[in-house]
VEXSENU-551742 format. One record per residue (C-alpha): x, y, z; residue number from 0. Coordinates in nm, 2 decimals, decimal comma. Layout:
<recs>
+--------+--------+--------+------+
:      u :      v :      w : fike :
+--------+--------+--------+------+
:      X :      Y :      Z :  NUM :
...
+--------+--------+--------+------+
</recs>
This chain:
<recs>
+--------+--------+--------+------+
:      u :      v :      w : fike :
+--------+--------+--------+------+
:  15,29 :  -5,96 :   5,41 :    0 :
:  15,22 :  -5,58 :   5,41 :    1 :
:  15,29 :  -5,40 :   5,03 :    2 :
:  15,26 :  -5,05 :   4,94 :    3 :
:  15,26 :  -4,94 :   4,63 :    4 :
:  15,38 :  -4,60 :   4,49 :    5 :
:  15,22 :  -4,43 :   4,16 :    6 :
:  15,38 :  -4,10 :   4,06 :    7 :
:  15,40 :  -3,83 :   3,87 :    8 :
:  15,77 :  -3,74 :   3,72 :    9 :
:  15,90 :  -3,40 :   3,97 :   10 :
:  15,68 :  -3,49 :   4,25 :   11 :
:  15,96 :  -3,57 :   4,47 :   12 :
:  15,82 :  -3,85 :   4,58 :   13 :
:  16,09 :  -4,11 :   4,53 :   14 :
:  16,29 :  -3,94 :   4,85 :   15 :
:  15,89 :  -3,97 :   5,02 :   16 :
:  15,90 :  -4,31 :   4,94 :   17 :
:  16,26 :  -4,39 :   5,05 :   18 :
:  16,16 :  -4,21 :   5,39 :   19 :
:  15,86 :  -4,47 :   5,44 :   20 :
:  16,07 :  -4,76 :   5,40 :   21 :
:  16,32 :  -4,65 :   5,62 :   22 :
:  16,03 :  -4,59 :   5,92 :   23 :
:  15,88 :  -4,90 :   5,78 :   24 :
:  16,18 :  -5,08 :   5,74 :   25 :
:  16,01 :  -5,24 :   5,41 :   26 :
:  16,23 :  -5,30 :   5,13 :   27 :
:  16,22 :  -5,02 :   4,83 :   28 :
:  16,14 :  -5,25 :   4,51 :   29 :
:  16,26 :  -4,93 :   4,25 :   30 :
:  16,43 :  -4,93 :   3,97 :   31 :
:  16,80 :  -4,96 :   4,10 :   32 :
:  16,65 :  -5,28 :   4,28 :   33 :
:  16,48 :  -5,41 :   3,93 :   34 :
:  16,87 :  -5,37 :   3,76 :   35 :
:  17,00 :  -5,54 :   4,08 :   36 :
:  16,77 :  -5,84 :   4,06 :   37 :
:  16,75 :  -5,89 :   3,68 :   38 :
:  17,01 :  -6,10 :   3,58 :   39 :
:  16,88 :  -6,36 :   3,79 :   40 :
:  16,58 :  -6,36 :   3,57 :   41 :
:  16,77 :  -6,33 :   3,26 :   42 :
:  16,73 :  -5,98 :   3,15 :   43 :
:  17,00 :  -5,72 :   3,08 :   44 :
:  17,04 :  -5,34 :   3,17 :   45 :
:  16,95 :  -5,28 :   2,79 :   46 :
:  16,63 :  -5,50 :   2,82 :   47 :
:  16,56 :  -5,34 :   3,16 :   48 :
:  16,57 :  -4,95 :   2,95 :   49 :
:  16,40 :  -5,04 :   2,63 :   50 :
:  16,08 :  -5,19 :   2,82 :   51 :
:  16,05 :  -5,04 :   3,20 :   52 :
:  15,72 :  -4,85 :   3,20 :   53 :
:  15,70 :  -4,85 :   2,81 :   54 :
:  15,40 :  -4,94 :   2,61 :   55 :
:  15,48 :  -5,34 :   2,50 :   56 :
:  15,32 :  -5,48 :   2,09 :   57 :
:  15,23 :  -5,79 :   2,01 :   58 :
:  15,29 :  -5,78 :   1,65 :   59 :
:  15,64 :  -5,97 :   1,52 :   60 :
:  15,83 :  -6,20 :   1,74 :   61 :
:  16,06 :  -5,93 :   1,83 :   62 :
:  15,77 :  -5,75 :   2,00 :   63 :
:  15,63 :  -6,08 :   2,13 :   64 :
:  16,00 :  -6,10 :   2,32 :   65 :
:  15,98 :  -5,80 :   2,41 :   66 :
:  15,65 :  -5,87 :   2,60 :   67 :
:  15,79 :  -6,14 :   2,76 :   68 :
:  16,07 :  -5,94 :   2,90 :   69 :
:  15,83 :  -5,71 :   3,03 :   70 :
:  15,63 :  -6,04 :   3,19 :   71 :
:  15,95 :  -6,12 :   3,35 :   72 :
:  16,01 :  -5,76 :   3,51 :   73 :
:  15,67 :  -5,79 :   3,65 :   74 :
:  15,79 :  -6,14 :   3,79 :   75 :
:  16,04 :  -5,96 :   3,98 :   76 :
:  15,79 :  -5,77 :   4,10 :   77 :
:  15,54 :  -6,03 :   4,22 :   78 :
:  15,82 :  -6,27 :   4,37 :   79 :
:  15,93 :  -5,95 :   4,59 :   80 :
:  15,58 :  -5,88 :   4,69 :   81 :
:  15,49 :  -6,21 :   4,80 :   82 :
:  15,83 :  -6,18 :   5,10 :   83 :
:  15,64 :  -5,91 :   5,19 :   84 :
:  15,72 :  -5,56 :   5,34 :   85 :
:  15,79 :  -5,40 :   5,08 :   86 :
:  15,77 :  -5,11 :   4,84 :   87 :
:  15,66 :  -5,14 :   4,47 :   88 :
:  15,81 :  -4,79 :   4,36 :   89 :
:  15,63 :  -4,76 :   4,01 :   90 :
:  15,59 :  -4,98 :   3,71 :   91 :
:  15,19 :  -5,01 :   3,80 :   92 :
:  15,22 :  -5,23 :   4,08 :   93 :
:  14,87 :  -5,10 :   4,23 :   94 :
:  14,71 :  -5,24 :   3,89 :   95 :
:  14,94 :  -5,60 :   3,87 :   96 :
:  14,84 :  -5,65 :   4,25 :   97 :
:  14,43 :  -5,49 :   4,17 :   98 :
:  14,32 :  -5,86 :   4,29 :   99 :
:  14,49 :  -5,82 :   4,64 :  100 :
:  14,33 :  -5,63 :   4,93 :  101 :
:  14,57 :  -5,58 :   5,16 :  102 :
:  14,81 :  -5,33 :   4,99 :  103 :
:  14,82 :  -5,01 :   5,02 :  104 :
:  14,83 :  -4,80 :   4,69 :  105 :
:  14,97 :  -4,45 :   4,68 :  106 :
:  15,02 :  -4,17 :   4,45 :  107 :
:  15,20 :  -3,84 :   4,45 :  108 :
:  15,10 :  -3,58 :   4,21 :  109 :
:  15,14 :  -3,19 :   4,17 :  110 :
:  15,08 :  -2,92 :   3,96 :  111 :
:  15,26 :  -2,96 :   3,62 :  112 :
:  15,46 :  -2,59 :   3,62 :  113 :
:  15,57 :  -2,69 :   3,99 :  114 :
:  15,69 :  -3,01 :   3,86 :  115 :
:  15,88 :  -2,86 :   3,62 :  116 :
:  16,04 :  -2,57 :   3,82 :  117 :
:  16,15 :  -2,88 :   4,11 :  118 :
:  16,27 :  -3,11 :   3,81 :  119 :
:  16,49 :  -2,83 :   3,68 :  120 :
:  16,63 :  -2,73 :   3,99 :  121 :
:  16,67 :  -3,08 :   4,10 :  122 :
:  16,87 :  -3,15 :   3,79 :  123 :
:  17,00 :  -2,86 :   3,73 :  124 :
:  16,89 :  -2,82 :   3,41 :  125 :
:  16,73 :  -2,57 :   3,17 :  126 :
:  16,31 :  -2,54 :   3,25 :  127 :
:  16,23 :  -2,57 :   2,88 :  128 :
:  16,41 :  -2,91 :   2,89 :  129 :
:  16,26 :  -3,00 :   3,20 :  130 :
:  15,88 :  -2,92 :   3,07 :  131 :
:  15,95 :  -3,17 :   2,78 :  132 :
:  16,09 :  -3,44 :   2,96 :  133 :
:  15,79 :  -3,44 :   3,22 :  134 :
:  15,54 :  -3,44 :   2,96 :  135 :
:  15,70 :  -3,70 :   2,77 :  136 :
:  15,70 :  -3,92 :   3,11 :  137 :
:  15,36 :  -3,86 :   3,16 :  138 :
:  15,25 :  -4,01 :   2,84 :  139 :
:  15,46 :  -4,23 :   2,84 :  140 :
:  15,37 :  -4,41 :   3,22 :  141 :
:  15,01 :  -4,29 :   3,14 :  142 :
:  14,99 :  -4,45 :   2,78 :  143 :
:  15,18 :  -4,81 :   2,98 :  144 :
:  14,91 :  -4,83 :   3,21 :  145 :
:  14,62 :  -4,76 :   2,92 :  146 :
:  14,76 :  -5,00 :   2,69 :  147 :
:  14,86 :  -5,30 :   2,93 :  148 :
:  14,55 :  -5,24 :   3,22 :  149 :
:  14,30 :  -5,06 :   3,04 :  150 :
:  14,29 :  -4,80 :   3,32 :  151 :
:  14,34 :  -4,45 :   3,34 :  152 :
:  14,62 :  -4,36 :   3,52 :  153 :
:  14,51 :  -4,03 :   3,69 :  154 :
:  14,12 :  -4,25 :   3,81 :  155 :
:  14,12 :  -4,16 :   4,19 :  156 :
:  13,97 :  -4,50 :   4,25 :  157 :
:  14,30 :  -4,64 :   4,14 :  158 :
:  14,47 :  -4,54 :   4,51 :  159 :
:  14,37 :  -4,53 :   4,84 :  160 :
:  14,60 :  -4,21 :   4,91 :  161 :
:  14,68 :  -3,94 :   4,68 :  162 :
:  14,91 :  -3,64 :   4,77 :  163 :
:  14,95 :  -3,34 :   4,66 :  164 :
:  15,32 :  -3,27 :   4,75 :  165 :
:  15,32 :  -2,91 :   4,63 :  166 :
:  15,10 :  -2,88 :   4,96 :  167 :
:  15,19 :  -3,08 :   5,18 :  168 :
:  15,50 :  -3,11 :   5,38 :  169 :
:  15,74 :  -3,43 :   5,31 :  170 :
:  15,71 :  -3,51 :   5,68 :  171 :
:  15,33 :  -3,53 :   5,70 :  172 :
:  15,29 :  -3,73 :   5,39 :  173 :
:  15,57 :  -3,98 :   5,50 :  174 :
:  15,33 :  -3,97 :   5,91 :  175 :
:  15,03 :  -4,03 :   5,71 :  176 :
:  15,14 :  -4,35 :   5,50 :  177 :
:  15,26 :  -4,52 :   5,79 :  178 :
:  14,97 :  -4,48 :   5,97 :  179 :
:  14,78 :  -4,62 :   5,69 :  180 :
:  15,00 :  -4,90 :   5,61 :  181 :
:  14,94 :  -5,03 :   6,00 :  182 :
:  14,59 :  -4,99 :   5,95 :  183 :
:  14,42 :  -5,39 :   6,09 :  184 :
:  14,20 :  -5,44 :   5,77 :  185 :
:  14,55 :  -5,52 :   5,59 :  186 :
:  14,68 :  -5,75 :   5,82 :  187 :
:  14,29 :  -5,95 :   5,80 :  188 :
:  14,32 :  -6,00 :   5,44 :  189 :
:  14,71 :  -6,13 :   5,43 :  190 :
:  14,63 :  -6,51 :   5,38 :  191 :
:  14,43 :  -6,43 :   5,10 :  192 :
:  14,66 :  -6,23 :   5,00 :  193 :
:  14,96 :  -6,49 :   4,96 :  194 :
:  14,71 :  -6,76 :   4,79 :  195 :
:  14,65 :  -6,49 :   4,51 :  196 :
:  15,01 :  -6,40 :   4,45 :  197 :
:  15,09 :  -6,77 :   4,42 :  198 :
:  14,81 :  -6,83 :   4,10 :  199 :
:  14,88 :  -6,43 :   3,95 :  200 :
:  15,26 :  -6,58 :   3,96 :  201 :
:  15,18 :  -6,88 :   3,85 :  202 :
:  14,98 :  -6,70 :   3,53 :  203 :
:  15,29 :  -6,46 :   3,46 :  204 :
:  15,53 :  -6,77 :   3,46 :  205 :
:  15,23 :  -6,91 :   3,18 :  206 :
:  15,23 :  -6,60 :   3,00 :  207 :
:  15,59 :  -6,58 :   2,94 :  208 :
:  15,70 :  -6,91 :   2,84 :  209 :
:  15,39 :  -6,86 :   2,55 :  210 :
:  15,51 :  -6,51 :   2,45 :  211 :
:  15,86 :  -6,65 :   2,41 :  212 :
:  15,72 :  -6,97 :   2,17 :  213 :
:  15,77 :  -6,93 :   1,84 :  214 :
:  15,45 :  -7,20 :   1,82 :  215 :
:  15,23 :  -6,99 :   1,96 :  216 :
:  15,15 :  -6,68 :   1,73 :  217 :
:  14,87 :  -6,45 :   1,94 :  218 :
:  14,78 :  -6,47 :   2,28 :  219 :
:  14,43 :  -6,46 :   2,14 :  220 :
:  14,34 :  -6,64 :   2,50 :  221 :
:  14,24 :  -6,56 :   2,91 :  222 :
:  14,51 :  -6,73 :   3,15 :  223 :
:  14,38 :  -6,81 :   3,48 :  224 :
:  14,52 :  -6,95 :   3,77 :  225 :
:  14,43 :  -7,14 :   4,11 :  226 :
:  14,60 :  -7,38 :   4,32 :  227 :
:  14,83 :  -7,52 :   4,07 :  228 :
:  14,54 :  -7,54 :   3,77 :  229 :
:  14,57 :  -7,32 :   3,49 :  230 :
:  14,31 :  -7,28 :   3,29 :  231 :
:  14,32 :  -7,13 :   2,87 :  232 :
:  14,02 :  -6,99 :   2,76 :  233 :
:  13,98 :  -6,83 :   2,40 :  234 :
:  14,06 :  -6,92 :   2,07 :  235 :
:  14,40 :  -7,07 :   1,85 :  236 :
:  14,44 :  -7,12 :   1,48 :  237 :
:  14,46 :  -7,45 :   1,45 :  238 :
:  14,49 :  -7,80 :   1,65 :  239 :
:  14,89 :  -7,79 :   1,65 :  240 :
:  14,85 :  -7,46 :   1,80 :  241 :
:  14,66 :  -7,54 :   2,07 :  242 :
:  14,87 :  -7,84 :   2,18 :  243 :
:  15,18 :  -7,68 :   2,17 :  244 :
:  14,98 :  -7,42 :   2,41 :  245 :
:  14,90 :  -7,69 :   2,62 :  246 :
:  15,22 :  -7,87 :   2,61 :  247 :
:  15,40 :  -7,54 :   2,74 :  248 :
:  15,23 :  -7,49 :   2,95 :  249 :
:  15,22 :  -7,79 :   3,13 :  250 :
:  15,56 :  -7,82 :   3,13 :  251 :
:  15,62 :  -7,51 :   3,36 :  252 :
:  15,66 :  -7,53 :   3,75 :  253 :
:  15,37 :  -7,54 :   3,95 :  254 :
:  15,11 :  -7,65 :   3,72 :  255 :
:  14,96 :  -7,92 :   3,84 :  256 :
:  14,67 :  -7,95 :   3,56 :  257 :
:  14,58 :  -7,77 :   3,24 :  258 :
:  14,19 :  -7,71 :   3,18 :  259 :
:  14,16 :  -7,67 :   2,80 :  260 :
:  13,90 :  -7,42 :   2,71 :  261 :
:  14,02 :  -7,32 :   2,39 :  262 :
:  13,84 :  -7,25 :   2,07 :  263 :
:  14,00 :  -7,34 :   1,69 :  264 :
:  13,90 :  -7,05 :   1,45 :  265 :
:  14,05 :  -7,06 :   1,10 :  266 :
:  14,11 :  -6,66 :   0,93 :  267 :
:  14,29 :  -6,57 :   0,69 :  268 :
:  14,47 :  -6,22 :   0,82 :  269 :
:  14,36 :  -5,90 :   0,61 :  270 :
:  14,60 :  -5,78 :   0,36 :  271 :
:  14,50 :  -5,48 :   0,19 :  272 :
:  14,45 :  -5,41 :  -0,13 :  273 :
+--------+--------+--------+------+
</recs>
């Protein structure tokens, strides 16, 4: 059940990189085109797909709430392909939805910004100035989507197990060096636990989106955990009705087996200011 994952910077080149590793690999490339492909299974358009991939989601009003639940969804996609195994997670912080799992294999490309932006343009054969602004925008952008959704910084080292440099190294010894690592036996060891903990973080994405989409349930105010069928809710809710229409949801999804209720009532009014 081997799984890379791929973290990069926009102008790096390394989607070609990446494409090149599956091919020696032969791993499936889980990118965006492959997101698109797969999506209407899960219920989501090509509109969803552009207003939330690697975007920031809110919480706020139940159009924001949807929209988190779309983004629960994509990540679904994600997970479900992970757990066939061998295969690429090309972007959308799969090295931070999988942090629980040892045996992946998290990669990122980065190079110097003004190198970036000199391949970008020439790639796209577009004017630099252009170039510079869309590559900055994309780095807050996929650097603000990790902040806001895992609380990590995307450019921690500790976040990867290989970073590259692609303005000095060759394509080649980049694509030689990630194979190598991706054979390496200390993946293969910790594959069993591996599946066990895709099944529950599954199993919790499935919870979270069916309570994001609820109308009944107004903040996810709450912890979801998951193992072997049992999900547990820990946290607080508004009121009683709240809570057992959490409860009730959730217990009606496939694959729980049991609901542990550890859920607080607190009563506020919301702040309006004066």
């Amino acid at each position: 059940m081997a799984i890379i994952t791929i973290s990069r910077e926009m102008g790096t080149g390394a989607y070609q990189i990446a494409k090149e590793v599956a091919k020696k690999l032969k791993y499936t490339l889980v990118d965006g085109a492959k997101v698109a492909e797969l999506a209407p299974k899960y219920g989501l358009t090509a509109e969803i797909i552009e207003r939330i991939d690697e975007k920031p989601p809110s919480y706020n009003t139940a159009e924001d709430r949807l929209q988190a639940a779309h983004l629960t969804t994509m990540e679904l996609i994600f997970l479900e392909k992970a757990k066939k195994g061998n295969v690429i997670l090309y972007g959308r912080g799969g090295q931070d939805l999988l942090k629980e799992i040892r045996s992946i294999l998290r990669v990122r490309f980065i190079a110097p910004f003004d190198e970036r932006v000199e391949m970008f343009a020439e790639r796209e054969w577009i004017d630099p100035d252009l170039a510079s602004d869309l590559i900055r925008k994309n780095d807050h952008q996929r650097g603000g989507y990790l902040h806001f959704y895992y609380n990590r910084d995307w450019n921690d080292p500790l976040g990867y197990d290989l970073i590259f440099n692609t303005s000095r190294l060759s394509p080649a010894s980049m694509v030689e060096s990630i194979v190598t690592a991706a054979k390496d036996p200390r993946f293969k060891d910790a594959e069993v636990e591996a599946l066990e903990l895709l099944e529950d973080i599954i199993l919790s994405k499935r919870v979270e989106t069916e309570l994001l989409k609820s109308d009944k349930v107004k903040n996810l105010h709450f912890k979801i955990t998951s193992q072997d069928g049992v999900i547990a809710l820990t946290g607080h809710v508004h009121d009683d009705t709240e809570k057992n229409h959490a409860i009730r949801i959730v217990g009606r999804i496939k694959g729980v087996l049991k609901v542990v209720d550890n859920l607080q009532i607190m009563n506020f009014k919301p702040y309006k200011e004066q």
